[in-house]
RODO-2510 file (C-alpha; in nm, 4 decimals, decimal comma):
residues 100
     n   res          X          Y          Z
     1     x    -1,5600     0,9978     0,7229
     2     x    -1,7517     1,2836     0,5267
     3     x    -1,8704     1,0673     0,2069
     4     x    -1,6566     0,7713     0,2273
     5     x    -1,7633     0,4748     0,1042
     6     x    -1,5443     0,1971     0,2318
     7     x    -1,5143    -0,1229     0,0215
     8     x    -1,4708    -0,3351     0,2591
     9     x    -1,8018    -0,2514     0,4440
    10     x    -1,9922    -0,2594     0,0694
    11     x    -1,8783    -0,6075     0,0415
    12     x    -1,9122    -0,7387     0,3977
    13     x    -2,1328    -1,0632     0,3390
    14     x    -2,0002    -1,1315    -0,0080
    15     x    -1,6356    -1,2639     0,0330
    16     x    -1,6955    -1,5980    -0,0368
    17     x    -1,9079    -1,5095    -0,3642
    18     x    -1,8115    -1,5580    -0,6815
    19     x    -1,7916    -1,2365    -0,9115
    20     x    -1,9689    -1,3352    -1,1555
    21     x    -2,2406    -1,3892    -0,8623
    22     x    -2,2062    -1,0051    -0,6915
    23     x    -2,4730    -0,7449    -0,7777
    24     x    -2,3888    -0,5531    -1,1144
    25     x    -2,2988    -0,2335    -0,9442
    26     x    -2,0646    -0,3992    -0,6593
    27     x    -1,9352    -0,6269    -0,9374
    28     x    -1,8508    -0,3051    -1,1264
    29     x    -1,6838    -0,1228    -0,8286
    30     x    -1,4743    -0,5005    -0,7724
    31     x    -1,3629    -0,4627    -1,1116
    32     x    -1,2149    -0,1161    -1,0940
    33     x    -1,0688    -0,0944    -0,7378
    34     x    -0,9596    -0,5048    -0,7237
    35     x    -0,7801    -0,4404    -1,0725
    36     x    -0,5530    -0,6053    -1,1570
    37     x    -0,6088    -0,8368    -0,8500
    38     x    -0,8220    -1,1286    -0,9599
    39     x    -1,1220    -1,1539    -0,7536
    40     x    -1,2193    -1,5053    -0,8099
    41     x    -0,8369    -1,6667    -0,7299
    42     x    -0,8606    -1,5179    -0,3967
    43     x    -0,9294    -1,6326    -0,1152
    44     x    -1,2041    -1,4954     0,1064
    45     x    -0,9542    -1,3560     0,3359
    46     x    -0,7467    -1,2290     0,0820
    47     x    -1,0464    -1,0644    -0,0609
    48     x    -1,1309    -0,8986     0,2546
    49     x    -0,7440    -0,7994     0,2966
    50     x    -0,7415    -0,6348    -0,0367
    51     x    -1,0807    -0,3967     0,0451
    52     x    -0,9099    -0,3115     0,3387
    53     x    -0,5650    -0,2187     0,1864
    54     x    -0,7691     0,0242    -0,0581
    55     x    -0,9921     0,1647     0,1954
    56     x    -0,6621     0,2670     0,3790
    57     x    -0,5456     0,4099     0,0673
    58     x    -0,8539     0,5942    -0,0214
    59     x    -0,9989     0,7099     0,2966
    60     x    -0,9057     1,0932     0,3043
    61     x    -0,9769     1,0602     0,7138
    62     x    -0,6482     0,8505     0,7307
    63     x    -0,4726     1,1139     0,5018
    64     x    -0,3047     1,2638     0,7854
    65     x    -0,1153     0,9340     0,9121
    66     x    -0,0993     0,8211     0,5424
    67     x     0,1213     1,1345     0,5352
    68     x     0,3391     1,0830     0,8713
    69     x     0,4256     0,7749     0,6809
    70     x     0,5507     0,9099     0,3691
    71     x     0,7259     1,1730     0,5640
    72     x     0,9098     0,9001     0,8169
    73     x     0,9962     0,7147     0,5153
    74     x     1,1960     1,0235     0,3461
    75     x     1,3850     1,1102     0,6658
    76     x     1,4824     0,7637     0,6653
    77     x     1,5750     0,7718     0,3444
    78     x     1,7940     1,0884     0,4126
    79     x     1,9434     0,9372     0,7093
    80     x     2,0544     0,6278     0,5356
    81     x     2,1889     0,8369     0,2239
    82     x     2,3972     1,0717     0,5146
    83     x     2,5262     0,7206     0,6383
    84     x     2,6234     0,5455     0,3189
    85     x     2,8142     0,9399     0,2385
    86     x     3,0005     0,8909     0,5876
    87     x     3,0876     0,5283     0,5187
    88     x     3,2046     0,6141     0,1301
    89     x     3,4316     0,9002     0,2628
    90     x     3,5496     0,7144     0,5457
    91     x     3,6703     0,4389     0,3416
    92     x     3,7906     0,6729     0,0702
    93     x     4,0680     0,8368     0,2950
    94     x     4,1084     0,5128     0,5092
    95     x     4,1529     0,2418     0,2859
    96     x     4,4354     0,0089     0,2492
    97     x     4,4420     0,0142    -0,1576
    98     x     4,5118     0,3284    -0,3222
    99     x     4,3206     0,5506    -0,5480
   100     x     4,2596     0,4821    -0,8734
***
């Protein structure tokens, strides 16, 4: 993990504290990487859910499958878009009403 410094392990003990009751510096670090969730209308588990969520986002060891997912996502994306093509032209020189 070369330098990472996961959230979620920085605030492990402190999900069921207030903000306003967290040290200054992880108070500061809630603030920037919890915007624009608000820290004190979540629940502890939601509060451990959202470190987690940006730790997967921001740990550059889980670049690699963070990028087999953006790349799955675009071929399914191109499959779908060949699909609704075949579909369109399909209907186009099989339908019942004629051409406008």
């Amino acid at each position: 993990m070369s330098g990472f410094n996961s959230l979620a392990v920085a605030l492990e003990g402190w999900f069921a504290t207030k903000l306003c009751d967290l040290p200054d510096a992880l108070r500061q670090r809630v603030d920037e990487e919890f915007w624009p969730m608000p820290w004190d209308k979540l629940t502890a588990h939601e509060r451990r859910d959202v470190a987690q969520q940006n730790d997967n986002l921001t740990d550059p060891g889980l670049q690699q499958a963070r990028q087999f997912g953006w790349d799955h996502a675009d071929r399914k994306i191109a499959i779908l878009n060949q699909i609704t093509k075949g579909h369109q032209l399909f209907f186009a020189e099989h339908s019942v009403f004629p051409a406008p």
